[in-house]
N, C-alpha and C positions, 0 to 999 in steps of 0.2 A: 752036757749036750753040745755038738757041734756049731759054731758059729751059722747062722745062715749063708746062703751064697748069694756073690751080688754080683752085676754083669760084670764086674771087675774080675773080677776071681774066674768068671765063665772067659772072658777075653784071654787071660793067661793059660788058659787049660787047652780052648783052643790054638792058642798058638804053638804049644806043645803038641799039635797035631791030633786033639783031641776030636774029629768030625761030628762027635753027639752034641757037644760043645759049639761048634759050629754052626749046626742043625738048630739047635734051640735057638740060638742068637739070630739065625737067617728069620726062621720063621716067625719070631716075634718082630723082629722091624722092618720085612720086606717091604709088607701093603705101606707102610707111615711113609718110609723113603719112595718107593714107588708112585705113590697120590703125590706126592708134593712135585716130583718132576712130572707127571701128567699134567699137573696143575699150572705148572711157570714153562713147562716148554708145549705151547699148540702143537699138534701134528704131528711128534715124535712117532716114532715106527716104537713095536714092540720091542724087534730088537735092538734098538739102539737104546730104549728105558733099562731093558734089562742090563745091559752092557754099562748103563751109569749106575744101576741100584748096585750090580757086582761091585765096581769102584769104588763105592762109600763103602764096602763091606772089605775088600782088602786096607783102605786106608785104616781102618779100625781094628785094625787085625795089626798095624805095625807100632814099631816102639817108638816113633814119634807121637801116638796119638795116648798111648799109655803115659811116657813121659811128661806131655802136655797134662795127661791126668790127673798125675801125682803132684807136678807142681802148683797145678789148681785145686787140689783138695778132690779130685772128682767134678763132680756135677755133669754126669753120663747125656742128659739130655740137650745140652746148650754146646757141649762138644761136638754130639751126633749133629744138630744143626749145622753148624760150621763149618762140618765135612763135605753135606748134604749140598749146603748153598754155594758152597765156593767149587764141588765137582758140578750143579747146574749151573754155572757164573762162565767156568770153562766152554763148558758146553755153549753155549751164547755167544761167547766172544769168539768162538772159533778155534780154539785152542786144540780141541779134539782132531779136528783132522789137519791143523797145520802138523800138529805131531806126528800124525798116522801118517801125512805124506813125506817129514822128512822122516822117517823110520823110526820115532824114538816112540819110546813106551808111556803111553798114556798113562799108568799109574803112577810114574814117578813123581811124585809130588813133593814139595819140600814143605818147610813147619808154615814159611810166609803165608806157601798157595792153599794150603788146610786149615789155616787157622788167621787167614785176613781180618785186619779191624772190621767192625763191623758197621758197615756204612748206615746212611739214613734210607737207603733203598731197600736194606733188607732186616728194618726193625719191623714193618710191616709184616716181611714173610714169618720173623720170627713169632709174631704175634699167632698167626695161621698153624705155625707151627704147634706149637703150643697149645692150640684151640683142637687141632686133630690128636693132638698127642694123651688131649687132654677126655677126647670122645672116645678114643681105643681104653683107656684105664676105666672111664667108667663103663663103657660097653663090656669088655671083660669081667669088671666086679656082676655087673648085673646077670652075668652066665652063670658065675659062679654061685650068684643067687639063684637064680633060676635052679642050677641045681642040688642046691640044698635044701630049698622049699621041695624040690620034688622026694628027695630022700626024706624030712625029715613030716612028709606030709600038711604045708603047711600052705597057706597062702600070699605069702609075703609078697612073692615073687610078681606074680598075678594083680596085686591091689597097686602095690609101686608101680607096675606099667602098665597099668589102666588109670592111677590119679596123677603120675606125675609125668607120663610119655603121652598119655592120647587126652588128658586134659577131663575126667571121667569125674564129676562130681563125689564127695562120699555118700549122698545120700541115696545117688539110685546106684551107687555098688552096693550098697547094704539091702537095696531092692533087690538089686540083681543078683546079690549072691545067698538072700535070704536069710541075711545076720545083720546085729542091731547096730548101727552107728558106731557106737562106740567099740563093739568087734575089730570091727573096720580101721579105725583111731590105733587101735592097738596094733591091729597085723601092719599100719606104716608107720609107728614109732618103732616097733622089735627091727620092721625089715627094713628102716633107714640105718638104725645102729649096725644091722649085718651087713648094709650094704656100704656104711665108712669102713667095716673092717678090711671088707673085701679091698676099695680103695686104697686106704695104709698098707695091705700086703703088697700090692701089684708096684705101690713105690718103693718099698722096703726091698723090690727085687733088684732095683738099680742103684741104690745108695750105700754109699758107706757103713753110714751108723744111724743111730735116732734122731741124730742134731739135724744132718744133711734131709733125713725123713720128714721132718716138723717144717725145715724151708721150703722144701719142695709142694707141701700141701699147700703152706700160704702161697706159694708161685703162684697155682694152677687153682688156687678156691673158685677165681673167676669165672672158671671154664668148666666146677665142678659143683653145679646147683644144689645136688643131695649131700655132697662134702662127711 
């Protein structure tokens, strides 16, 4: 059986000019990078968001940020930070159009300006970061439930986000859906263990190996109630 693939492997394939590779990678961290700059920059025009989400997405795309990879072991999520805060940090300080207006290329960035220590100003955002990062993994496992409950005819999907999203007692789902308490006890022990699974995939998509998988869970347990 084939190794999985992790954004690592997708990062090289797109840079071999693979644009499906591309595609995938755009579309899974647009909205995370795009929310955080709505978030730390007020008033941003669209196109000038989209003009910094593009920028985190070539920085990631070059062999300084793979190299920084390798010799970190990876850890895909705490790099994307770094890219993320240090292209809005630019942006802030004015850097962006001092460069636009002497004619030099705004993506040029060197290892310093992509991978700045990381101040006390921006353990905060990392924190945020983290927290959104941490709500996109579980909102995806919970889709993923949602659509296996619907294939597999089941209620899983339905009892978890009614007892643990809207706060729904077990005893008047059991009212409400006409099965006995303990039904209900069962379809959210089955659908919390499919919904860790689902969780462990979605980090298994960015990791190295199982080592880098098991740290990343305790990272983000805080941020991951159902876990």
């Amino acid at each position: 059986m084939d190794a999985p693939s992790t954004i690592w492997t997708q990062i090289r394939a797109a840079q071999a000019e693979s644009s499906g590779a591309w595609n995938g990678i755009y579309n899974r961290y647009h909205g995370l990078i795009s929310g955080q700059i709505m978030r730390r920059i007020k008033g941003i025009t669209e196109a000038d968001r989209e003009d910094l989400v593009q920028n985190v997405f070539i920085q990631i795309s070059g062999e300084d940020f793979l190299k920084r990879a390798d010799r970190e072991k990876g850890r895909f999520r705490s790099l994307l930070f770094a890219v993320t805060d240090n292209v809005i940090k630019m942006w802030l300080r004015g850097e962006y159009s001092r460069r636009r207006k002497g004619g030099e290329k705004v993506v040029s960035l060197g290892q310093e300006e992509l991978f700045g220590a990381l101040g006390a100003d921006s353990k905060g955002e990392l924190a945020e970061f983290n927290r959104e990062w941490a709500t996109k993994i579980l909102q995806d496992a919970m889709d993923s439930l949602q659509v296996e409950s619907k294939r597999l005819g089941t209620e899983y999907f339905r009892t978890l986000q009614a007892h643990y999203f809207e706060g729904i007692p077990t005893e008047k789902l059991s009212s409400d859906m006409g099965v006995s308490e303990e039904t209900i006890h069962n379809y959210l022990s089955r659908g919390r263990r499919k919904l860790g699974d689902g969780i462990r995939a979605a980090v298994r998509e960015y990791c190295s190996d199982e080592e880098e998988v098991m740290e990343e869970l305790l990272d983000l347990q805080a941020f991951l109630p159902l876990g």
